[in-house]
C-alpha positions as CSV (number, residue, x, y, z in Angstrom):
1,X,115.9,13.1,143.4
2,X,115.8,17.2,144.0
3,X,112.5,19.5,144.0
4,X,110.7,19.9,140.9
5,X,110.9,23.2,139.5
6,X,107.1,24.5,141.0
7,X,106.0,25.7,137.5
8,X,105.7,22.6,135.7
9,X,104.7,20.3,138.7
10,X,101.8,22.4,139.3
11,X,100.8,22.9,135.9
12,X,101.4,19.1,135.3
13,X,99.0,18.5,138.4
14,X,96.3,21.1,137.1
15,X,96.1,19.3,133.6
16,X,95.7,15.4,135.5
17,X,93.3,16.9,138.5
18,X,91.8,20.4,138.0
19,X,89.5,19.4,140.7
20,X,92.2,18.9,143.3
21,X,93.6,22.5,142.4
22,X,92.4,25.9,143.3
23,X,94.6,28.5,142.0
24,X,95.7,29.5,138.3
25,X,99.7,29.2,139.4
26,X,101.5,28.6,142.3
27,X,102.5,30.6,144.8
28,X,104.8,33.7,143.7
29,X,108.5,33.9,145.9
30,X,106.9,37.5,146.9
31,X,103.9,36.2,148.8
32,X,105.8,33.2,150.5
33,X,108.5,35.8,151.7
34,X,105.5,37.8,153.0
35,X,103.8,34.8,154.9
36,X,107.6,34.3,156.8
37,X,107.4,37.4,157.6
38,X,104.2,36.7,159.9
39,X,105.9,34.4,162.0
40,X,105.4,35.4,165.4
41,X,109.4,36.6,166.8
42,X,108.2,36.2,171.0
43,X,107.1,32.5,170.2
44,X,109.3,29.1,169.6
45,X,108.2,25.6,168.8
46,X,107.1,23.7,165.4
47,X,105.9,25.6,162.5
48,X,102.8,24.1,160.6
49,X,102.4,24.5,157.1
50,X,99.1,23.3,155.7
51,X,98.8,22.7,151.8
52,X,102.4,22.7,151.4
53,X,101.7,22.2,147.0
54,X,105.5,22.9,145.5
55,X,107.2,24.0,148.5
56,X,107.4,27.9,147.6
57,X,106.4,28.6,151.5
58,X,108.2,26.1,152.7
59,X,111.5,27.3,151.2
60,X,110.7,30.9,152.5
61,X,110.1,29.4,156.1
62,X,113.5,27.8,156.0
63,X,114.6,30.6,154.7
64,X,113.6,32.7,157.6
65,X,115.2,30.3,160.1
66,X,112.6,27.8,160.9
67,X,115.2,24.8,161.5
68,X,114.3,22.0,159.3
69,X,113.1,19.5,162.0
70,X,110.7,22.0,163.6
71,X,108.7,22.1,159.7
72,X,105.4,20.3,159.2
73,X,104.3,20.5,156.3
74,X,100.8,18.8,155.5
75,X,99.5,18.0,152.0
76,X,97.2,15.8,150.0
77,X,98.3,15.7,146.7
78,X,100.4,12.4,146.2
79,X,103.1,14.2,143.4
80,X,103.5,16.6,145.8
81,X,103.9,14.9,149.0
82,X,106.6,12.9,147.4
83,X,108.3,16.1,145.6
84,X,108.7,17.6,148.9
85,X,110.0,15.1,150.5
86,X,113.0,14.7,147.9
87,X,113.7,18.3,147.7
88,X,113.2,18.7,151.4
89,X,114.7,15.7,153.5
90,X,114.9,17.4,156.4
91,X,111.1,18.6,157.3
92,X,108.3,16.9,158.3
93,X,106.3,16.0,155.4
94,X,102.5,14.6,156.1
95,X,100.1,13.0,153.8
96,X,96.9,13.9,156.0
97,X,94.0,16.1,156.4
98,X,94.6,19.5,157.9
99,X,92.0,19.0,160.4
100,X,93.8,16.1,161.5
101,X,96.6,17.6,162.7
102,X,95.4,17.9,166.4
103,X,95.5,14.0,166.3
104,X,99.7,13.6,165.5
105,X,100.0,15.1,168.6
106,X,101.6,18.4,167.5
107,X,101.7,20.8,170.5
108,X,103.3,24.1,171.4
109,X,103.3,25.1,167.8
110,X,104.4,28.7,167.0
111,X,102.3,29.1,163.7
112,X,100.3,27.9,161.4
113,X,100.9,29.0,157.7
114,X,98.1,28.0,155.4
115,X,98.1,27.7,151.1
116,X,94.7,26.0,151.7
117,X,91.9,27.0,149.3
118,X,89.8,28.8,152.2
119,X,87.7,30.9,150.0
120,X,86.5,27.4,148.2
121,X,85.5,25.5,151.3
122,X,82.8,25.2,153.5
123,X,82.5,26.4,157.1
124,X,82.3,23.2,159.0
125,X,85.6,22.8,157.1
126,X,86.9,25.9,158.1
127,X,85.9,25.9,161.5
128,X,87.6,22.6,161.9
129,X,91.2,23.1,160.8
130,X,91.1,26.5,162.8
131,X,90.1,24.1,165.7
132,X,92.8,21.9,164.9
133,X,95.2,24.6,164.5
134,X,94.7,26.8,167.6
135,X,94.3,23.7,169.5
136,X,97.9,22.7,168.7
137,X,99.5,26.1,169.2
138,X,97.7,26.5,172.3
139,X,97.3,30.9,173.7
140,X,99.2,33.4,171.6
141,X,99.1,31.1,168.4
142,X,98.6,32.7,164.7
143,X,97.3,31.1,162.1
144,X,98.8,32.8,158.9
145,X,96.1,32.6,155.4
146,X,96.4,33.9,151.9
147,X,93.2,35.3,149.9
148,X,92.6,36.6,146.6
149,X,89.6,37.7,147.7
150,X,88.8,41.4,149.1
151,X,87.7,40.4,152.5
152,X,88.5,37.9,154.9
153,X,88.7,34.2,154.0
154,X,87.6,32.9,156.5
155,X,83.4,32.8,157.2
156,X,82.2,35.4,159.2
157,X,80.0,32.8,161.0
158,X,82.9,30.4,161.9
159,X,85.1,33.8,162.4
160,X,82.4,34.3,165.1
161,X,82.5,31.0,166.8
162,X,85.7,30.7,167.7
163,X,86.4,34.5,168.7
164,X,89.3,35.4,165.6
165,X,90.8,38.4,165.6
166,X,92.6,39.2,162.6
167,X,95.2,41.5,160.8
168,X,96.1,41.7,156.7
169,X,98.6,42.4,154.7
170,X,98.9,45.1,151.9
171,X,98.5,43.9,148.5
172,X,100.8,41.5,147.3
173,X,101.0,42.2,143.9
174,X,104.3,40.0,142.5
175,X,101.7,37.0,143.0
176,X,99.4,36.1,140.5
177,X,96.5,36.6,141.5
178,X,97.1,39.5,143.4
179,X,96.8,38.4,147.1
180,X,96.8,39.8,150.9
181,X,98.4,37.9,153.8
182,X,95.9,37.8,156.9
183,X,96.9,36.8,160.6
184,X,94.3,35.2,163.0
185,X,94.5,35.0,166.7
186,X,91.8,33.2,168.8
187,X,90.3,34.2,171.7
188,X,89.3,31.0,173.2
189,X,91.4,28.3,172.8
């Protein structure tokens, strides 16, 4: 069985489980390319991709020479854990929790690239898959995020508590919504 065109499986999801969806379409080849492009070049390791929904940033990652068996790719949805693991035999795929990625023991991870619904979730949320994340990836880690929003994602208060620094993207306009990339490092790990 290959990948489902992304299109139709996400549409076919939003109809069956509005409430397990966040966005109006998925994820536009434009901002995946532009999430690859954060990939820090001085690092090397496993590559974390959290809410992987119908692989658009997954492809681009592969695309931009993440080798196949260095790609986690976590996700909740049931159609489309098992849609990526037919189109992409090769990668990691994990039916778990974001935040419970610091208990597969994944270490020494370059990056974290994020499709989670950040703007939609609560800070204790937040604060714990940042945890999670910069706990696996360890000093120099970044933890790559896409908005729609004009600020931030990510709480100012939970921003706060774990020291983030952060950079953003222009807009990307081929997506739909518009939408800006945004790098976090951490301080304290």
């Amino acid at each position: 069985m290959s990948l489902q065109s992304g299109l139709p499986l996400f549409l076919g999801q939003l109809i069956r489980s509005p409430h397990k969806i966040s966005a109006i379409a998925p994820s536009s080849a434009a901002l995946a390319r532009r999430m690859a492009m954060e990939l820090p070049l001085d690092r090397t390791g496993p590559v974390v991709e959290l809410g992987a929904g119908t692989g658009k940033i997954t492809r681009a990652l592969l695309e931009a020479g993440v080798a196949p068996d260095d790609l986690h790719a976590f996700e909740l949805n049931e159609e489309f854990v098992d849609n990526l693991r037919s189109g992409f035999p090769n990668i990691h795929v994990h039916h778990n929790k974001a935040q419970e990625m610091d208990q597969l023991g994944l270490n020494n991870v370059r990056a974290v690239v994020s499709g989670l619904p950040f703007l939609s979730m609560p800070g204790s949320i937040q604060h714990a898959i940042l945890r999670a994340s910069f706990k696996a990836m360890g000093p120099g880690g970044v933890y790559i995020q896409f908005t729609y929003g004009p600020k931030s994602p990510v709480q100012d208060r939970v921003s706060e508590e774990l020291a983030l620094t952060y950079t953003k993207s222009e807009t990307i306009w081929g997506n739909l919504p518009p939408a800006r990339v945004y790098s976090f490092r951490c301080a304290v790990v």
